[in-house]
C-alpha positions in Angstrom: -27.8 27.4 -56.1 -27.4 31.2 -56.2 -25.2 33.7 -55.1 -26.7 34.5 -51.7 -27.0 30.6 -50.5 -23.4 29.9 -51.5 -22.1 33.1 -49.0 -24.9 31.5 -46.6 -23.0 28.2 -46.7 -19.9 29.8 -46.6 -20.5 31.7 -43.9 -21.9 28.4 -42.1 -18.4 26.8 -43.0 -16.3 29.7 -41.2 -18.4 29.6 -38.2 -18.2 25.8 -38.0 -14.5 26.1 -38.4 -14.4 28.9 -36.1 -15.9 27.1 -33.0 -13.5 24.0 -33.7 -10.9 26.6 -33.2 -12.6 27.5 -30.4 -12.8 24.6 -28.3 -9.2 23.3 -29.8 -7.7 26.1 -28.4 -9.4 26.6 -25.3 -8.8 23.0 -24.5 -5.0 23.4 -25.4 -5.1 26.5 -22.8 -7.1 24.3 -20.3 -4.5 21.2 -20.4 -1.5 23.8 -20.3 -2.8 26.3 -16.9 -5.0 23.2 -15.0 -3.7 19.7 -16.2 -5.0 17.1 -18.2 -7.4 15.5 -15.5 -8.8 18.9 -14.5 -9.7 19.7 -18.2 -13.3 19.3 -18.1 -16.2 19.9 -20.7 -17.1 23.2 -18.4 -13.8 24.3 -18.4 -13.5 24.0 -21.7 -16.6 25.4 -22.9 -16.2 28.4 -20.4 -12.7 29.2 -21.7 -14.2 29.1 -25.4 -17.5 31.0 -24.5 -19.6 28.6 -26.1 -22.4 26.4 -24.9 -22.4 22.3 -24.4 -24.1 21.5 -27.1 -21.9 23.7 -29.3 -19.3 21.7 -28.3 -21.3 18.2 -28.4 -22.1 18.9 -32.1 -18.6 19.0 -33.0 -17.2 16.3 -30.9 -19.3 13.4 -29.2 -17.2 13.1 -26.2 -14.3 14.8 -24.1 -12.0 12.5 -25.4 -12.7 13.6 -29.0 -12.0 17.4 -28.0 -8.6 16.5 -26.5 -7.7 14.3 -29.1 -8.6 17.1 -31.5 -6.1 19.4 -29.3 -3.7 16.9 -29.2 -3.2 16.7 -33.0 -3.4 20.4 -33.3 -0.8 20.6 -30.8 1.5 18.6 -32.2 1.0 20.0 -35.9 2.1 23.6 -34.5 5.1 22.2 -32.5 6.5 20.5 -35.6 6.0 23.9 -37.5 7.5 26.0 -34.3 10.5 23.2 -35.2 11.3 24.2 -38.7 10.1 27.7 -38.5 12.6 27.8 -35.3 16.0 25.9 -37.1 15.4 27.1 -40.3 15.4 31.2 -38.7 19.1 30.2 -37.3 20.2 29.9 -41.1 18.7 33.6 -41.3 20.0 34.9 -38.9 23.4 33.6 -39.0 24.4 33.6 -42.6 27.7 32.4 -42.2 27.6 29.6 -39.7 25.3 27.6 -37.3 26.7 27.3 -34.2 26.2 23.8 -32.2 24.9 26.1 -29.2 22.6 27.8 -31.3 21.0 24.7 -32.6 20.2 23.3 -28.5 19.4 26.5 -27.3 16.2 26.7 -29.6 15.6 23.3 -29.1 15.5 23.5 -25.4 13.2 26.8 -25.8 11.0 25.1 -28.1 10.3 22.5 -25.8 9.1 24.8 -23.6 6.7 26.4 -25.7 2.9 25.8 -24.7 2.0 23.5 -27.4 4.9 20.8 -25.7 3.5 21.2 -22.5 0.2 19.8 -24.0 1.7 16.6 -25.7 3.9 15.8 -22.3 0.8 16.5 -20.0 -1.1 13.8 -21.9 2.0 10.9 -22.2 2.1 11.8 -18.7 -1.2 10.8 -17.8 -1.8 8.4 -20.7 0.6 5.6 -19.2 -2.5 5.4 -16.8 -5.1 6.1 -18.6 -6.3 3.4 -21.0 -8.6 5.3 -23.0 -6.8 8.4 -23.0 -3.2 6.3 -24.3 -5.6 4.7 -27.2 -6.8 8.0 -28.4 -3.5 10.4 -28.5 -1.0 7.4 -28.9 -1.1 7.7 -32.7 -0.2 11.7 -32.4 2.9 11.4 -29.9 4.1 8.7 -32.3 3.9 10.6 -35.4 4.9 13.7 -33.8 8.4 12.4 -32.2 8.7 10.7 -35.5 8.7 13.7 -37.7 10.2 16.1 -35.1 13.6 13.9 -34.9 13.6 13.8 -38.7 13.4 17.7 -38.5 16.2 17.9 -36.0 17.8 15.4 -37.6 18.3 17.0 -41.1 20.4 19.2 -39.5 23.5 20.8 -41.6 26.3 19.9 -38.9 24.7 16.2 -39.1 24.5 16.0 -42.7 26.9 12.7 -43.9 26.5 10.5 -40.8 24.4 7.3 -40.7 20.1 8.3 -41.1 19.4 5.8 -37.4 22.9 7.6 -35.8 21.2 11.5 -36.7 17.8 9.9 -35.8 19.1 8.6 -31.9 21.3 11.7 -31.7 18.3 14.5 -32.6 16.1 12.2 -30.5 18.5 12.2 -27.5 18.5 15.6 -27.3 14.5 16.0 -27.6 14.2 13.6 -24.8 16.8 15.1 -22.8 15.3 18.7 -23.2 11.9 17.4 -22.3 13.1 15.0 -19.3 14.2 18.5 -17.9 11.3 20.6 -18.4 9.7 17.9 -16.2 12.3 18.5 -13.8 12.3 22.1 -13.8 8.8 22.3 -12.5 10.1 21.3 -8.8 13.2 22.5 -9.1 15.4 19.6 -8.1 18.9 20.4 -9.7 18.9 24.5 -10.1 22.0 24.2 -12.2 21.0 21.1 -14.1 20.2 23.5 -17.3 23.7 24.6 -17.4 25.1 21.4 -17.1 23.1 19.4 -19.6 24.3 21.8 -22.1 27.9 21.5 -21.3 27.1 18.2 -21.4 25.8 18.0 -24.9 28.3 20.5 -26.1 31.1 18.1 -24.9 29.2 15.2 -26.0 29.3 17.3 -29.6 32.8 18.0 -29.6 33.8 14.0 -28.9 31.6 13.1 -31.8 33.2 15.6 -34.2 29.8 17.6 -34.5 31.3 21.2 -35.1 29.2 24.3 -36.2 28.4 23.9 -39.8 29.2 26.8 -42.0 28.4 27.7 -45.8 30.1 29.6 -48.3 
């Protein structure tokens, strides 16, 4: 094989990869501004300019599209985890403050890429098909993002299933209320979970963990 049908197989490569990308993230756009049920193959194809059968040579079926996003959106929400504790050891060298630590939490479960995996839970507990296809991916990803949380400093010494159910309380907590938030039920309910946990914290002995 020569030189020029290597960079032509190459170039094939980056533009298959490129119109994954495409459709992955244009679907991840689609579930997060319509919904899950209103993601269709037009949408999607319209939001990642290509045609239908661009899309239907990558993946068969819809369901192969969102799955695809499903995993992609888990895989940057557990990098958005570490990425997100790991810059409070930056940028505060000399302690990590118990605040700190469910402030960032709570924003990260905000971010787009959690709206994606709670949109399709959501609608997977009815949907059959759809709860067979992304069930693997919300496993793994609560999985690895409580072991994340979980590996905390301040929870370093105490048992691995108590700084499993205590990261994962948190999580779920954080998530439960983004679900809340979007009909405004409680207005102050933000600032009382967090005194909550704080308090919860404090009877637990969980104090900011510092470093020489």
């Amino acid at each position: 094989m020569n030189a020029a049908q290597n960079r032509y197989q190459r170039t094939q490569g980056q533009r298959r990869q490129a119109t994954i990308a495409g459709l992955t993230d244009a679907t991840i756009a689609a579930i997060a501004e319509i919904g899950y049920p209103q993601t269709t193959i037009d949408q999607i194809v319209h939001r990642a300019g290509v045609t239908k059968g661009a899309l239907f040579r990558h993946f068969p079926a819809r369901l192969d599209v969102i799955e695809a996003a499903a995993q992609q959106a888990a895989a940057r929400q557990l990098e958005q985890f570490r990425e997100g504790l790991a810059a409070l050891s930056a940028t505060a060298p000399a302690a990590i403050g118990v605040e700190q630590v469910l402030v960032t939490i709570r924003a990260l479960t905000r971010r787009p890429e959690a709206v994606i995996l709670r949109e399709l839970a959501v609608n997977a507990r009815t949907d059959t098909a759809l709860r067979e296809r992304v069930g693997g991916v919300h496993e793994d990803f609560y999985r690895r993002v409580t072991e994340i949380a979980g590996a905390l400093p301040m929870l370093a010494g105490r048992d691995p299933v108590q700084r499993r159910m205590l990261s994962s309380f948190v999580i779920c907590l954080f998530t439960g209320e983004a679900v809340w938030d979007t009909i405004q039920l409680e207005p102050d309910a933000e600032r009382h979970h967090l005194a909550f946990l704080l308090q919860l914290a404090t009877g637990l002995g969980i104090n900011d963990s510092t470093r020489d």
